[in-house]
N, C-alpha and C positions, 0 to 999 in steps of 0.2 A: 621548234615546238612540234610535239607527235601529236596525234590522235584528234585531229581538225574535227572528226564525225563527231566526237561526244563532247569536245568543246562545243559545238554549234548546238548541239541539242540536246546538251543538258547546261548550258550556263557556266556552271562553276566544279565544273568535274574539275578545273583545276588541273592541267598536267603540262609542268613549263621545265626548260630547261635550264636555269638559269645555276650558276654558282652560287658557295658559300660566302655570304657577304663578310667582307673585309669590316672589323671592328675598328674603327678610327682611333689614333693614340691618344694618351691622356695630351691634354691641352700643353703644350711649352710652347715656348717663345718661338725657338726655331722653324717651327711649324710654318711661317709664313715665306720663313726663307727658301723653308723644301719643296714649297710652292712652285711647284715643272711648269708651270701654264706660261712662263716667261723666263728669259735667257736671264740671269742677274749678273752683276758687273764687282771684284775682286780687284784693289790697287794696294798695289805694294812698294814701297819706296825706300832703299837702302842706301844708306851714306858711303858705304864701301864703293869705289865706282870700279873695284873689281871681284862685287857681290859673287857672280857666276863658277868666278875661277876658285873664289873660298867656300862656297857650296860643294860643289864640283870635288877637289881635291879630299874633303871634307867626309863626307861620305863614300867616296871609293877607298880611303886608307887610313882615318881616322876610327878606331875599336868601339870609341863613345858616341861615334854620332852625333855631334853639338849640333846643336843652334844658334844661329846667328838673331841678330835683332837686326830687326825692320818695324818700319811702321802702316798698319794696316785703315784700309779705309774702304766699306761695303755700305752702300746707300747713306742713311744717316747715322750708322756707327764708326766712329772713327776712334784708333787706341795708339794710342801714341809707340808701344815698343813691346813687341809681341816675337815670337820665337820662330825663325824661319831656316827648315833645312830639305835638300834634296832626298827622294824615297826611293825604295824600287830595289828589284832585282834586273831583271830581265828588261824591265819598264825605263829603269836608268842608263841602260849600257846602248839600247837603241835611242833612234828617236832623234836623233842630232844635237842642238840646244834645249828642246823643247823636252825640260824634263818635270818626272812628276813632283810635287813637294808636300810636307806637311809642318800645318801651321799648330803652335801652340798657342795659344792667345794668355795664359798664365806664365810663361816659361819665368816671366820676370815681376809679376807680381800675382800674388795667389789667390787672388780677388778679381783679376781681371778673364772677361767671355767676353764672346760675341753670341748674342743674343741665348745665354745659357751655356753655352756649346766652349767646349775647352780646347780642343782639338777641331782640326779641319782636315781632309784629306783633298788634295788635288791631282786628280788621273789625268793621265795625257793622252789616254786613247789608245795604246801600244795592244795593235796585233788587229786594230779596229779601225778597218778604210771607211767606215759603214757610220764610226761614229756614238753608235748605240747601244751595244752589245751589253755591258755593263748595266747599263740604264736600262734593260726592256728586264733583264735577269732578275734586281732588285726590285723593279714593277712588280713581277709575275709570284715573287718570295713572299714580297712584303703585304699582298692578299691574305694571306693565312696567315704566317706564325711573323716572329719577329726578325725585321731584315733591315739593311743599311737603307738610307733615306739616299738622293741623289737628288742633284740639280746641275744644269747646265752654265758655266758661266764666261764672262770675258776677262779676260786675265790682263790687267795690265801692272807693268813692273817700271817706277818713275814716270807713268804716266805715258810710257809707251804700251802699244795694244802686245799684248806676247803671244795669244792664244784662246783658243777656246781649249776647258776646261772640264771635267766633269769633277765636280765637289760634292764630295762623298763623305757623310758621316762616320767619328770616329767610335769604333766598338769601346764604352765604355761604362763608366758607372753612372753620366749624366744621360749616357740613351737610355740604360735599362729605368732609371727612374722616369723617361719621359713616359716608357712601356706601360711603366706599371706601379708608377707611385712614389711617393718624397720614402717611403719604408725600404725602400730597395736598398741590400749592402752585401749582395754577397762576393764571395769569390768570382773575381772574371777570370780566365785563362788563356791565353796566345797560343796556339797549335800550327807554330812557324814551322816551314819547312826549312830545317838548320844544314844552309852550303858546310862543306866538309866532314861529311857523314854522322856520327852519332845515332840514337834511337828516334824511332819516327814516333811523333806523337799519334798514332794510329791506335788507342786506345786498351795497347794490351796491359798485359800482367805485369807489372816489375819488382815483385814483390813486394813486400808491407815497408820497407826502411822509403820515406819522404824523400832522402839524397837522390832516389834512382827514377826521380819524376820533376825534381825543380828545374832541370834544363832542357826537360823534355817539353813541359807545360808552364807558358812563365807565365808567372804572377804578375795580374796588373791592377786590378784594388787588393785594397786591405795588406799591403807589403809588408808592414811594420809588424804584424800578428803571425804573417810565413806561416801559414795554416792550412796543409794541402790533406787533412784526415778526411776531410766529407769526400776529399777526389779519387784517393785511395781506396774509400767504401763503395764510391761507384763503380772505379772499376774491378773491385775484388769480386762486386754483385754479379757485374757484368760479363767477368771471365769464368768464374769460380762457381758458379749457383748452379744446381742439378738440375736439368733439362725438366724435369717434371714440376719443381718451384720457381723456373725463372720468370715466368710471365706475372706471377703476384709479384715476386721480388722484385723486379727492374723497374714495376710500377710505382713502386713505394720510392724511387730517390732519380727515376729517369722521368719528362716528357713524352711518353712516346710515341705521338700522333706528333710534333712537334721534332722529331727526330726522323721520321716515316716521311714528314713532307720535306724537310729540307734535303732529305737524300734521291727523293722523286726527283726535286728542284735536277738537283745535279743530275742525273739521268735525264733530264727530258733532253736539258742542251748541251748533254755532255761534255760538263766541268768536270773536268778529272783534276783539274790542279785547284783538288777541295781532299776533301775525306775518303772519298770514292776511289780516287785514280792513285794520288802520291801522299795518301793517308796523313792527310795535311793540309794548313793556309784554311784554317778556320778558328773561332774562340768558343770555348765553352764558357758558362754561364749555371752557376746555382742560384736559383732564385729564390731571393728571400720568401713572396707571398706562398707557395706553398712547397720550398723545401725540395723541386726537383731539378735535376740538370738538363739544360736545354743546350741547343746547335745554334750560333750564331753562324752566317756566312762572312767570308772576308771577300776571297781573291777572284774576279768574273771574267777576267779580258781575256783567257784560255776557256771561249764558249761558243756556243751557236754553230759548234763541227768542228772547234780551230784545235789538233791535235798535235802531240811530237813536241813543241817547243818544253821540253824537258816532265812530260808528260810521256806516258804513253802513248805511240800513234796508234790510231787507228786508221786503215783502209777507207773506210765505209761509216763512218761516224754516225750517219743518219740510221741506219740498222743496230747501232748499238744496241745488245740484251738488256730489258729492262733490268736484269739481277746481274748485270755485268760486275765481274771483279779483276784485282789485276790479273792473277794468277790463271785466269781464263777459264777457272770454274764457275759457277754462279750461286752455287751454298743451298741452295734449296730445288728438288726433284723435280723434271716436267719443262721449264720453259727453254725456249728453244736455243741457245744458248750453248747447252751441256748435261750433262747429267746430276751434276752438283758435288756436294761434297764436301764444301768447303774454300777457302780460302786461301789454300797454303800458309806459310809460317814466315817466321822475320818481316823481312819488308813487307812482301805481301797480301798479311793476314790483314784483315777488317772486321773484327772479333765481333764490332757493335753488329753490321751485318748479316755475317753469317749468322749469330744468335738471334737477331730481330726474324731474320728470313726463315729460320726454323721454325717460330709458333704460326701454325694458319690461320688466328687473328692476325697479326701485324704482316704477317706476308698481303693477306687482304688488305688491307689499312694501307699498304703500302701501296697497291695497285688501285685502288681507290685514289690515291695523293694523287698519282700519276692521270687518271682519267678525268678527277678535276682542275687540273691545270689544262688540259687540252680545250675542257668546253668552257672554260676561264681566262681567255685571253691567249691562247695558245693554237688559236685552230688558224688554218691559213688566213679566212677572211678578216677575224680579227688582227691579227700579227700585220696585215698587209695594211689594215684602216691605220693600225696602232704607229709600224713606221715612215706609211705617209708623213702623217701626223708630226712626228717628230724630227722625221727631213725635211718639212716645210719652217717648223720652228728654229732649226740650228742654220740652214741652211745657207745665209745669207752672210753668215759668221765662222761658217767653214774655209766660202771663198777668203773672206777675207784675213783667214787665220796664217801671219806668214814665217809663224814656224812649223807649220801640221807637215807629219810625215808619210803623207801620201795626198794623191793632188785631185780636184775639185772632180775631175773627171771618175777617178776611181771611186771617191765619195759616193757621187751617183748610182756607179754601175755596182758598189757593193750592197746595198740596199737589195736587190734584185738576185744578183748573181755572180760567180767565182771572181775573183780579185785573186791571182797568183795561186797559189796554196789554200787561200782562204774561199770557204764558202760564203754567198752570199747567205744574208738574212734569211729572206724570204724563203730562198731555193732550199736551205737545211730545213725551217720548220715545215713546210709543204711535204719534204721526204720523211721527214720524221715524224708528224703527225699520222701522215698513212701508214708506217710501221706503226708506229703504237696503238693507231686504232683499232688495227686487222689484229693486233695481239691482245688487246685489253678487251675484244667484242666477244673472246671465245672464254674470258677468266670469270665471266658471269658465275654468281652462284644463290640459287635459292635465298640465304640466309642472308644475302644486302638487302631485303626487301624489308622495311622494318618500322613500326609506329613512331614515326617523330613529331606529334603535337596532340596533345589532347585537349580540347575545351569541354568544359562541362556546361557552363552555362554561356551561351551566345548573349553578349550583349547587343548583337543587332549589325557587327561590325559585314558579317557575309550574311546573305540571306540563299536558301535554295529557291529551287523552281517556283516552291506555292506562295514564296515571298516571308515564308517559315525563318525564325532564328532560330533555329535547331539547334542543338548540340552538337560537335562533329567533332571528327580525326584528322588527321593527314596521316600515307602511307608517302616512304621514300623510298626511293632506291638508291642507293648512296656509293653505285656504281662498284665496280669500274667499266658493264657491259650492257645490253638492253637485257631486259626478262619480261616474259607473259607472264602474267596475271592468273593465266588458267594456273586452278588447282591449288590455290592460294586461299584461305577462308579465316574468317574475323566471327569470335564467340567472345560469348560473357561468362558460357561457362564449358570448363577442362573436359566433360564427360558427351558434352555437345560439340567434336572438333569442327565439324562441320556444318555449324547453323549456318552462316551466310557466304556465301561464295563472294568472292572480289569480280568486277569483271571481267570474264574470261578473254574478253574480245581483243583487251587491252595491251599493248606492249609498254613498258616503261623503260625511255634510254635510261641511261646510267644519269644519274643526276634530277631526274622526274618526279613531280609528286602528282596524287590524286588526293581528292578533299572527300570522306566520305562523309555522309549523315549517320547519324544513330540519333532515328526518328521512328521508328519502326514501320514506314510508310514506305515499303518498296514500289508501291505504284506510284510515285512520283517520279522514278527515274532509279536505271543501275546501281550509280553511286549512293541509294540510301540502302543503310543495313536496315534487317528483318526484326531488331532489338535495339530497346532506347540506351542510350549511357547510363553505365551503370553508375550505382550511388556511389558516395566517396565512400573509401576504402575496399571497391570492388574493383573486381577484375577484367582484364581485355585480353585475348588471346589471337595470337595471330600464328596461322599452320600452314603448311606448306607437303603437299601431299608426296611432292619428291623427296622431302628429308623426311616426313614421319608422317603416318595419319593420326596418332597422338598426342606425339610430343610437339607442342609448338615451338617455335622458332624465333616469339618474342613476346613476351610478357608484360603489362604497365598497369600497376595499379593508379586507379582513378583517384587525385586530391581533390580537397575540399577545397575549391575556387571559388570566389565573387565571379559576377559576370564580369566579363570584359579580361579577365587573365588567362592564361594558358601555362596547361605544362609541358617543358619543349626538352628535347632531346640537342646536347651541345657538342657540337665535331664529328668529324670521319668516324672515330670510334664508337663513339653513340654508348660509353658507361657510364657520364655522368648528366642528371636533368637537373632542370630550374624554372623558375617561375617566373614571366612576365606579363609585363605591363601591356604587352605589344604585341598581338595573334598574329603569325604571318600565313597564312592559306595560301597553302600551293609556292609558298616560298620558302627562303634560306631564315632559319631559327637567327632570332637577334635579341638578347636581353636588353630590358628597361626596366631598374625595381621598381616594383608597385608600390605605390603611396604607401607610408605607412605613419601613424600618430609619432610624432614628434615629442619631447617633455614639456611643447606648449595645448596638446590634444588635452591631458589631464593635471599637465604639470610636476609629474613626478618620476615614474620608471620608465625603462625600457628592455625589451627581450634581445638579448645583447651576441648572443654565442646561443648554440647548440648541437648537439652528439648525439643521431638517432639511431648509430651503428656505432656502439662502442664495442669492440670485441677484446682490445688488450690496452686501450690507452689510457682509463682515467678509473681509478680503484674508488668503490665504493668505501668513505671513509666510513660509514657504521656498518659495514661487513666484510670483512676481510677478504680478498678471493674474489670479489664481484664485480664484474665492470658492466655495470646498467646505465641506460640511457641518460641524460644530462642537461640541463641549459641553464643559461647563465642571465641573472637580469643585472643590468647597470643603473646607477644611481647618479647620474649627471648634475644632479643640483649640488648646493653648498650646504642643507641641513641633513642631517639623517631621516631614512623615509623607516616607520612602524608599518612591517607588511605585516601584521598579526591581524585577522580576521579579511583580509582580503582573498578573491577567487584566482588560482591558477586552470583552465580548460584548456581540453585539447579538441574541444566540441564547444562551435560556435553557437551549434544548438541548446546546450546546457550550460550557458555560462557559469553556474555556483555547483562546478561538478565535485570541484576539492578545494577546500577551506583553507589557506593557510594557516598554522598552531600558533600558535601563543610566544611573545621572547621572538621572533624575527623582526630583526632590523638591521637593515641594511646604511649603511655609514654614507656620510656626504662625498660623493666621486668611489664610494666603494661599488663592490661585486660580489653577488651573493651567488653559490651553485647549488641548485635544487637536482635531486635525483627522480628524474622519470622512471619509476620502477616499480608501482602499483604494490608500492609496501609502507604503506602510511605508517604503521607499527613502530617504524624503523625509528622515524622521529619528525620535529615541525617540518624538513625541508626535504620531504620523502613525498611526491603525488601517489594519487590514489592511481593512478594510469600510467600507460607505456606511450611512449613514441614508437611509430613506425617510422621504419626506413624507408619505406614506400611514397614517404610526404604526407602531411596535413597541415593542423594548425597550431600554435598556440596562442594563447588569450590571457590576458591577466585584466581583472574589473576589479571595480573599488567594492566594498565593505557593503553596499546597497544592491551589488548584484549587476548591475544594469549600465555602471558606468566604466566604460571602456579605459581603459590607462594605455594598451599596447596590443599588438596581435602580431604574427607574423604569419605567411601561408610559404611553408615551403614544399619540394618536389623529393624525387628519391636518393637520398644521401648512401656515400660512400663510406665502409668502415674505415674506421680510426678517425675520419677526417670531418672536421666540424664546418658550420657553417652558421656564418657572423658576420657582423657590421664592422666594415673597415672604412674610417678607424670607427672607434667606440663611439657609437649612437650614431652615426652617418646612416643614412636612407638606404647608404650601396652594401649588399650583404655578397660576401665571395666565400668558396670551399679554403678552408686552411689546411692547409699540412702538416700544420705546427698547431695546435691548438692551445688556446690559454685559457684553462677555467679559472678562473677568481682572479683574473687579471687580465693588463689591457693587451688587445687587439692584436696583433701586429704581421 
């Protein structure tokens, strides 16, 4: 934590260093298994009593890779005849007996899991004296975006002890639904690196014929449909798109905060046997909720410095260029590295990167990813509590493991320090941290510094100095370096860039907030601006006199809030906001939806979808040519609801602003779309008002004016992309990529 003087003496100036909180996954079964806090226990029992050798032979020269049946037993599940066969490349050829496996738990009946989970993966630690390596990497991933789950366990095979284990979640269609929902179905893809040459799945061009991709990228849901066009459009977007359109276009069907951190990942502990190094040994992933393609990681045990084993070596691993490529350019001008250029061609090329490295958003966004892993678990002292921690917990189960391929002693001394070739733990992130810090403290730039929270009305949850519930802001710096404050200034209006100065005094590391007031009472302390919050639908400007003395640098229009909600700014990239239930001052933005009426509040509708930025996706059906604003109410009951003389607002202040006409009715579980387009003319399901994209409200009351049936408050929406309750009439409202007017959810 910076700035002790103005913590002490002003209270809640607010300025911490903490990371972006980890979103917990949806609830599944397996959850309790992934549970790290305790070693769990794996028993396998095969009637072949020359199990090893049919393994064994099995997977070194068998083309299919069978499974054999075994029967499995983990605490109180027990399944009688489940799929068991040897894994690995590199992983299998070492190692002695002690090799990796992966268990099917359906291979022989299509019904049967283990606590959800269809697949298991079993690592044996290969290339890992230390034990952890694997496990601290999928930690550090799975903070942010989506990563394998890992647990430590005892392996025993007929009831003899065989090993300690790391069981590692398999990339499939029952993880992405733990992600993100029972709605999950899209294409998953394998991005193996295929022994005996071929095309690298490294993301290029191979023209439009499907043939020239299915053995590059295998298909592992949805087989039966062999449907690789959405994959093809990604990477046509990705290869093919004019340098001056790719950053709108790659947004529309890529992740790219989500693609920006998994490629940090890989840079920080230099995994090259990923995307990065051998343009491979990871899955891609389209995801059904909004329609873009996201980076799974697979392959970890080539980390934390360990280079050359069919990688590229590196010297000096710990200095590796943050914009390292194979081909020894680094694709974008300036860091220290090279002069850039690109990537070179064939094997070489890393097309996603060098194209992401070219826009200087996601070059930033990228060095941002990389700045919050370091003060997220990445920084010596953490790394050092973090594999105490974890060599006290294995510890006891290392000595005792008596197939492990290296011995109790080197276990120890890898933690700390070089084991042969390998670097220790410790001793790479210690070197590697001070490289990356000395490099990300100079990539500082004005434009991280940016409004991420706005409350209008305090419900009392922070008070300032005079014991005030003010209205206030938060100001972050969203890294990747420190910046002063001087010269930085917050207005309500464009022609006054410089009504209120930020404290000059202040430095904010990379990842720091400040709390300010807009209370207009600067004698109570720095951090209060000179002007109150402006009303909803006014504005907040925030200038930066090194990039312009007019033009600001970030812009938030104020919504219409109850007390106790906020509007927050969500991810590295900070282009999309939302509304919660939950103000975090001086912390990392976390969604809760805010209560909203229920079909038992009035018993009848609900505001179901919405589109306050429609610019190409949903045609005005009574005007040809027009795509205006939109929303959708849902009819959850079993009768038909008569909206004829009921209120549609978009101002909680006016509730009877526009009348619903005559002849609307919406049908028992139907879906009615009303156009927000201040053309009542048009016809009964035309408002007399617009939506902003800015955020506000909508409001539907009953026929009397005054009785509430539904409301929504939302924050500033993205074009094309709507924003609804998933599923239909659910409290939880997310942005879609896929929008469905006059239909359900999805």
């Amino acid at each position: 934590m910076r700035n002790n003087f103005f913590l002490v003496l002003f209270l809640l100036f607010a300025l911490t260093s903490r990371g972006f909180a980890q979103q917990p996954p949806l609830s599944d079964q397996a959850a309790a298994f992934f549970d790290d806090s305790a070693v769990r226990e794996i028993r396998l029992y095969f009637d072949d009593p020359n199990w090893f050798a049919t393994l064994q032979r099995a997977h070194q020269s068998d083309p299919s890779d069978p499974y054999f049946p075994c029967r499995f037993r983990s605490g109180d599940v027990e399944l009688p005849r489940i799929g068991c066969r040897f894994k690995g490349n590199s992983s299998f050829q070492r190692n002695g007996i002690k090799k990796p496996f992966k268990l099917d738990f359906n291979e022989y009946d299509d019904n049967a899991t283990f606590l959800g989970l269809k697949k298991l993966n079993l690592n044996n630690f290969d290339l890992q004296p230390d034990f952890m390596r694997e496990k601290l990497l999928h930690d550090l991933t799975g903070r942010f975006i989506a990563a394998l789950r890992s647990v430590y366990v005892r392996l025993y095979v007929n009831d003899a002890f065989y090993g300690l284990y790391l069981a590692v979640e398999q990339p499939d269609k029952t993880m992405m639904q733990s992600r993100w929902g029972s709605s999950e179905d899209g294409n998953l893809y394998e991005a193996e690196e295929r022994m005996g040459g071929g095309a690298r799945p490294n993301l290029a061009w191979l023209g439009p014929a499907q043939s020239a991709y299915e053995n590059v990228y295998i298909l592992k849901t949805n087989e039966t449909a062999n449907d690789y066009s959405r994959l093809i459009q990604f990477l046509d977007i990705l290869n093919n798109t004019p340098a001056a359109d790719f950053p709108a276009r790659i947004e529309t069907i890529a992740d790219v905060e989500n693609w920006m951190t998994a490629m940090a990942a890989n840079n920080l502990v230099v995994n090259l046997d990923s995307y990065l190094g051998v343009g491979a040994e990871y899955y891609i992933y389209d995801r059904t909720l909004d329609g873009k393609f996201i980076h799974i990681q697979w392959d970890h045990n080539e980390s934390f410095g360990i280079t050359g084993d069919g990688t590229p070596r590196l010297a000096t691993p710990a200095t590796t260029d943050p914009f390292y490529l194979p081909s020894g350019n680094t694709g974008v001008p300036g860091p220290p590295g090279g002069p850039g250029g690109g990537g070179g061609a064939a094997a070489n090329a890393r097309p996603l990167l060098e194209k992401f490295w070219a826009v200087p958003e996601f070059r930033q966004l990228y060095l941002r990813a990389l700045a919050r892993f370091l003060r997220s678990g990445f920084s010596p002292e953490a790394m050092s509590a973090r594999t105490a921690h974890l060599a006290s917990l294995i510890r006891e189960h290392v000595a005792a493991d008596p197939n492990k391929a290296y011995t109790t002693a080197q276990f120890e001394t890898a933690i700390q320090s070089q084991v042969g070739a390998i670097p220790g733990v410790n001793q790479f992130v210690q070197a590697r941290y001070a490289f990356l810090r000395a490099y990300l403290n100079g990539q500082a730039r004005p434009t991280d510094v940016r409004i991420n929270e706005v409350v209008p009305a305090n419900a009392g949850l922070i008070r300032d100095e005079a014991g005030d519930a003010d209205p206030w802001i938060e100001i972050h710096n969203t890294g990747p370096g420190p910046l002063s404050l001087a010269g930085f200034y917050l207005s309500d209006n464009p022609a006054e860039p410089a009504k209120w100065a930020l404290p000059s005094g202040v430095t904010l590391a990379d990842g720091e907030f400040l709390t300010v007031w807009l209370d207009g009472e600067t004698a109570e302390g720095p951090a209060h601006a000179s002007f109150p919050m402006p009303s909803a639908g006014g504005k907040l400007y925030l200038f930066a006199t090194a990039v312009s003395a007019t033009a600001p640098i970030d812009t938030v229009t104020v919504s219409a809030l109850p007390a106790g909600q906020s509007q927050v700014r969500l991810g590295l990239y900070g282009s999309r906001w939302d509304v919660t239930a939950d103000p975090t001052p001086a912390a990392d933005n976390r969604l809760k939806a805010p209560s909203a009426p229920g079909p038992a509040a009035s018993g009848r509708l609900l505001i179901n979808e919405l589109m306050a930025d429609n610019d190409t996706f949903f045609q005005d059906p009574d005007e040809p040519g027009a795509y205006e604003d939109w929303f959708e109410v849902y009819n959850p009951g079993n009768q038909a609801v008569d909206m004829s003389g009921m209120y549609i607002t978009d101002n909680p202040q006016n509730p009877t602003k526009w009348k619903v006409g005559d002849g609307v009715v919406i049908p028992a579980g139907g879906y009615l779309v009303f156009m927000a387009d201040n053309e009542p003319a048009q016809g009964p399901r035309h408002a007399s008002w617009a939506l902003s994209a800015d955020g506000e409200s909508i409001s539907i009351y009953d026929r009397d004016g005054t009785t509430l049936i539904d409301t929504v408050t939302f924050g500033p929406q993205t074009r094309d992309v709507s924003y609804g309750r998933l599923p239909d009439g659910a409290s939880t409202w997310v942005q879609m990529a896929r929008p469905t007017p006059g239909s359900a959810n999805q």
